[in-house]
N, C-alpha and C positions, 0 to 999 in steps of 0.2 A: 504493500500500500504506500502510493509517497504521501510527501507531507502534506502536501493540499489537499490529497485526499483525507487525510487523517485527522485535519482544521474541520474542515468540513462535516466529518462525522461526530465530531466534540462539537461542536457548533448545533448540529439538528439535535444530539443527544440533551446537552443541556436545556435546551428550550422545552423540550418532553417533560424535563422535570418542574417547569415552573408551573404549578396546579391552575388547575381550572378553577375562577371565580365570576360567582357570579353576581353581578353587581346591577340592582335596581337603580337606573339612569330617568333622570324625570321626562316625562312627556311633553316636548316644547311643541305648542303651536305659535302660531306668528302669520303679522296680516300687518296693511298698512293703513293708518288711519285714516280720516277724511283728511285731517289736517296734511297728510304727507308725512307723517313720520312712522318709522318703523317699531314694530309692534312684536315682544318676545313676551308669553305668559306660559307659565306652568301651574297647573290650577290641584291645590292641594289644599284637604278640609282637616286634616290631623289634628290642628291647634287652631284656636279660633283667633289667625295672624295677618297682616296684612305686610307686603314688603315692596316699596316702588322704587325704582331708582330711573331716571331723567339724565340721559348723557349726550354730551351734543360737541363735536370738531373743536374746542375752543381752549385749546390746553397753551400754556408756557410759549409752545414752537409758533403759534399766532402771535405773537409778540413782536415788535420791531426794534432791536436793538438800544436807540434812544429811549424807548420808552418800555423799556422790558419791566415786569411788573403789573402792566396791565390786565393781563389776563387773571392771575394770581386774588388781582383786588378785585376786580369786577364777580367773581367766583362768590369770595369770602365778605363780599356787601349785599349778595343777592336778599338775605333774610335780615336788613340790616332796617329793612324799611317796604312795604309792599303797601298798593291799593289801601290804603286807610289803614293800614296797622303799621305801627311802629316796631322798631327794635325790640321794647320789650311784649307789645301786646302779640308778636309772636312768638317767643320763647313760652310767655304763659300760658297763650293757647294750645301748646304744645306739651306742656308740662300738666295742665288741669284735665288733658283724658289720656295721659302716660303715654305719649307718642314720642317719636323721637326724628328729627330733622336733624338730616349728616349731608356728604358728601363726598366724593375725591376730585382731585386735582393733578395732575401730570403734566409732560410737553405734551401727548397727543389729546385727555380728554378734561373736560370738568362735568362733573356730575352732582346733585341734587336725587338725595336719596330718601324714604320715608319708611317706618316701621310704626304700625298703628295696633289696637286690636282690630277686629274684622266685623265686630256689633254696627249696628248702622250710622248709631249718632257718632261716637268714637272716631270710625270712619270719616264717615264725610266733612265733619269739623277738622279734621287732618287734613283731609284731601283739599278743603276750602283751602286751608292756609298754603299749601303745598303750592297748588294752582296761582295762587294770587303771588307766591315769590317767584315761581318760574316766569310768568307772564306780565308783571306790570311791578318792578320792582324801582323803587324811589331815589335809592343812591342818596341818601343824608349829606350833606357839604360836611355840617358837622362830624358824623361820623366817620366817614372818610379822613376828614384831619388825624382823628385820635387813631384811625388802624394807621397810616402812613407814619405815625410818629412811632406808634408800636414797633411796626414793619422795620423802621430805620435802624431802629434800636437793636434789635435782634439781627440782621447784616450787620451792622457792625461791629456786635460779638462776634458774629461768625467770624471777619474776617482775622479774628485773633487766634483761631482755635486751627489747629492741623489739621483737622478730616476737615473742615471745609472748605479750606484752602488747598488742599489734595484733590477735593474734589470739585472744584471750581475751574483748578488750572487741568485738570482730567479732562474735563467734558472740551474745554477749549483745545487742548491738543487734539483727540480723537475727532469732532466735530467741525475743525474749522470755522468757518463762516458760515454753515447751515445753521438754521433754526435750533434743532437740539443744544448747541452751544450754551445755547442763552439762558439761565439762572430761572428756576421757577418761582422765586420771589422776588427776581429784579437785581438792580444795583443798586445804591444807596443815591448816588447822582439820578438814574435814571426815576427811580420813586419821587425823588423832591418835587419832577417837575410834572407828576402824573395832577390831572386834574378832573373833575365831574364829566365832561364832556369827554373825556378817551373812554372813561367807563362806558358811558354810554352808547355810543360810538362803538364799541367793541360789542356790548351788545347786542346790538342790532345787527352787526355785520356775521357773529357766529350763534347765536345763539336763536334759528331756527324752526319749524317744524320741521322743514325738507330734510335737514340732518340730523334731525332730534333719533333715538332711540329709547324707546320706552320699555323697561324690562318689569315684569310682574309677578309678582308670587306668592302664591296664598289661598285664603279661604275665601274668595270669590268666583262667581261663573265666570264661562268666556264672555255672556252677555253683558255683566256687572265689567270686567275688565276693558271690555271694548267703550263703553264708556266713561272709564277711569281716562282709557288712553289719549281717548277725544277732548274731555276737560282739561288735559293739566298743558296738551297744546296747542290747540285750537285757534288761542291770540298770541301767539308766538309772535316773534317780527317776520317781516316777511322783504327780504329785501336780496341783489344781486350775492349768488354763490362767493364769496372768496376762492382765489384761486389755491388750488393744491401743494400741500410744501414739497420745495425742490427733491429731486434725488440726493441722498447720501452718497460722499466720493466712498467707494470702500477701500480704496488703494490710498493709506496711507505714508509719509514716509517716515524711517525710524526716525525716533527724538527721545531725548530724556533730559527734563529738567530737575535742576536738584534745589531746593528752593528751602533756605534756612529759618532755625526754630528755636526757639528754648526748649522746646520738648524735649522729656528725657529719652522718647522712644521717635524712631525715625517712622512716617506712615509712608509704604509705597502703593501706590497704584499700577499696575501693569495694563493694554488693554488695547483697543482696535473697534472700527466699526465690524455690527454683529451679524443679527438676522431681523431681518420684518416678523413681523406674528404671523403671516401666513406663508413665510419661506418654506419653500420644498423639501429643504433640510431642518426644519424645525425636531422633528421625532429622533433622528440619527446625533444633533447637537444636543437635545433635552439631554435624552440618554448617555452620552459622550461627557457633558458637560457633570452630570450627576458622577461620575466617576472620578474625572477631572478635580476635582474642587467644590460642584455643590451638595456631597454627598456627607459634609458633614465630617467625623471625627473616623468613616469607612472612605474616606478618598485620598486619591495618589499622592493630594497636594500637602494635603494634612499627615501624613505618613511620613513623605519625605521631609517636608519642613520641622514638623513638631516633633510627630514619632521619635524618629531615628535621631536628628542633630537637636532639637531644642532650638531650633532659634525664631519660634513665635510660639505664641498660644494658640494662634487661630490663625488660619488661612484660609481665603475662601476663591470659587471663580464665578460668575452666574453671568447671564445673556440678560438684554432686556429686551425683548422684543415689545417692538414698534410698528405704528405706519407706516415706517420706515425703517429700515435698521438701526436696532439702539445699537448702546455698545456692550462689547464684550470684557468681560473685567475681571481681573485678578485682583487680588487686596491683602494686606498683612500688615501689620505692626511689628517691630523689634528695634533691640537695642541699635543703638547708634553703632555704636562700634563692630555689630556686626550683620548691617545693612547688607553691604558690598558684599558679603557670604550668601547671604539670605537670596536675594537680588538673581544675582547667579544662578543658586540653587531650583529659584521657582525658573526661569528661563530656559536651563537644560531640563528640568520637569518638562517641559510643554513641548520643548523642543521633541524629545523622545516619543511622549504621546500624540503629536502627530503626525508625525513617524509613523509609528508601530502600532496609534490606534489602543484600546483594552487589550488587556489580555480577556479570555471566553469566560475564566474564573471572574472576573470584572463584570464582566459585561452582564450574566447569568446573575451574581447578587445582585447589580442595582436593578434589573428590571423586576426580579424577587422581590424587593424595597418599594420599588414606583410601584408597580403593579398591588401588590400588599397593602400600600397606605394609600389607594388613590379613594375607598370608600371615605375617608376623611375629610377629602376635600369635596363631597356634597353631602356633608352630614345634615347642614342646618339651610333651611331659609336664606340664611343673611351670602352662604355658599354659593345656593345656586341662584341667585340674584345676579351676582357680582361675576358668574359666566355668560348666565343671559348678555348681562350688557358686553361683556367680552366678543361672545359669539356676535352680536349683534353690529358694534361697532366695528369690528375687525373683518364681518364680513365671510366669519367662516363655517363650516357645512354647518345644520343645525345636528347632524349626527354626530359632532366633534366629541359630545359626553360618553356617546357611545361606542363610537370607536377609539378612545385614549388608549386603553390599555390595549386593543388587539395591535394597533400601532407601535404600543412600546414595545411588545414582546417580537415585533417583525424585527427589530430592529437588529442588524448583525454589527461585526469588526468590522469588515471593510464599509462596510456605511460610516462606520462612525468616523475612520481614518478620512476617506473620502470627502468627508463632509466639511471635516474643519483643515483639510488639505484647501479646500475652495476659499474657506472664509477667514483661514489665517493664517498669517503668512508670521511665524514668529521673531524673522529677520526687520521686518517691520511694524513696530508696536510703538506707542503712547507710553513713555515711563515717564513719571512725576515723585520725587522723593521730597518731603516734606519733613524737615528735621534732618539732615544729609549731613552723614558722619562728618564730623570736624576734620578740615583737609584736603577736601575733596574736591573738586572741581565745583563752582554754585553757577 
């Protein structure tokens, strides 16, 4: 038998052994509303719950450089003031039938999210207030001053602190002049000079039906949700598409800044443009990537760095995928003095694995791990919400819950070598040291 043959029979063998699970995945239907926005609901009676979340193109990478920040504030003032309620008369409205008003924020979305009970009055006194901050939201002059002042204040802690100075001059290395570059709270210059009228003005230009996604879940019918979906954006603005963020360069060239600290511990960042959320190579990187570094205190990176030498606590890699290609990211702390070891170390790590890709022992436990814990990730409500608007926004199959794990477990070695053969090139990488052994080239 040769050896490829022999790969290959340890290859089919081990996958035989990862057990069959079966795993109850929700029933998504989806429809689009009168208003134009797309519509993802999972209808489950179990708890008498209600869960909405409201996400629409409008994240950090919408931002314009001068005035980065914008997005950020206009997000975090939606419920600052709505249609006749004030600041506080929504939080209390909110608080007197136990509901809860949240949201996220990223470069690619912002989102407005709701968890209510499901009883009728509960409900729709939620859903009022809900409706009334997504659609006709006030923007306080006043209050705006006091978050800008807030905002300032916290930038400009940050810029004292190493991780965010790592990860500031990070994103700028890997991203250049694309959108993602740009700070999801701004700059302390560019905040100063935000005013009522950018808010505004931003909201109207991203914020929607056409791109709205509405994701739902809970103890309502489809009939009751089809009218959820219609209320909260029916008065949306309605104004000309913004145009699409640029391409990601992915071909970066090498660089490494060394960027001095008082810190006692030197922060490195390693890294590169990644993959989109719907890259072709997404399942073969998941997977690749789980072994690599994001697999915790069982991966190659945490073994050879921590394990075996000692010289971090923790070391991690993870993707982020985007609209476009986030970045790809290695990360660790250590002593100053042995940075330049450390540094090294993780570089010939990755060097090697994309290379040679897993070994099949590798590859056979993390998919054993993903496969194993993926019932976790839709245990609750607030879980399959927050894929809804994934799948929704991202645009990917609505069978994606259902097929994750038969995906992970296709997954082989030469995919995963292959995979990050295409997407990274580790002669050309993004290094940023923050706190840079005393000595050393700054």
């Amino acid at each position: 038998m040769s050896a490829n043959t022999m790969i290959r029979s340890i290859g089919v063998a081990a996958l035989c052994c990862i057990p069959a699970i079966s795993i109850a995945t929700p029933n998504i239907q989806h429809w689009q509303s009168a208003s134009g926005a797309k519509v993802l609901f999972v209808e489950n009676h179990d708890i008498p719950m209600l869960d909405v979340a409201v996400s629409f193109p409008a994240g950090s990478s919408f931002d314009t450089a001068d005035k980065s920040g914008v997005g950020g504030l206009t997000h975090s003032l939606l419920n600052s003031g709505a249609d006749g309620l004030s600041e506080d008369d929504i939080s209390r409205g909110m608080a007197d039938i136990g509901a809860q008003l949240g949201g996220g924020f990223d470069p690619d979305r912002s989102s407005v999210s709701l968890r209510t009970l499901s009883s009728t009055a509960e409900r729709d006194k939620a859903l009022d207030i809900m409706a009334r901050v997504l659609q006709h939201p006030m923007f306080p002059e006043a209050i705006l001053t006091r978050e800008k002042t807030r905002l300032i204040a916290a930038l400009k802690e940050a810029e004292t602190k190493p991780e965010s100075i790592a990860s500031k001059a990070f994103q700028k290395a890997v991203f250049g002049a694309h959108p993602y570059a740009l700070q999801t709270s701004g700059e302390v210059a560019s905040v100063e000079k935000i005013a009522i009228q950018d808010l505004k003005d931003f909201y109207h230009a991203h914020y929607q039906a056409s791109s709205a996604v509405v994701a739902i879940m809970g103890d309502v019918s489809r009939a009751q949700a089809e009218t959820i979906a219609q209320q909260l954006t029916a008065q949306l603005p309605v104004s000309a598409v913004p145009p699409a963020l640029p391409e990601v360069a992915m071909k970066i060239a090498a660089s490494e800044q060394r960027i001095a600290h008082p810190a006692s511990q030197s922060h490195i960042l390693i890294g590169v443009p990644g993959m989109a959320r719907n890259d072709p190579d997404y399942f073969p990187l998941y997977v690749g990537n789980y072994i690599l570094g994001g697999g915790g205190f069982v991966s190659r990176l945490m073994k050879e760095i921590r394990d075996k030498r000692g010289l971090a606590y923790s070391v991690y890699s993870y993707f982020i995928p985007l609209k476009q290609p986030g970045a790809f990211q290695i990360g660790l702390q250590t002593k100053k003095e042995q940075a330049d070891d450390a540094l090294q170390l993780v570089r010939s790590t990755l060097e090697e694995f994309i290379a040679k890709g897993p070994t099949e022992k590798e590859l056979l436990a993390a998919k054993q791990n993903i496969v194993g814990g993926f019932p976790l990730r839709i245990d609750s409500n607030r879980k399959i919400l927050e894929y809804l608007s994934v799948i929704g926004f991202y645009e990917l199959p609505l069978t994606y819950l259902d097929d994750f794990t038969r995906k992970v477990e296709l997954v082989n070695v030469a995919q995963v070598r292959a995979a990050f053969a295409r997407h990274i090139d580790p002669k050309a990488m993004a290094t940023v040291i923050v706190g840079a052994p005393e000595g050393a080239a700054k």
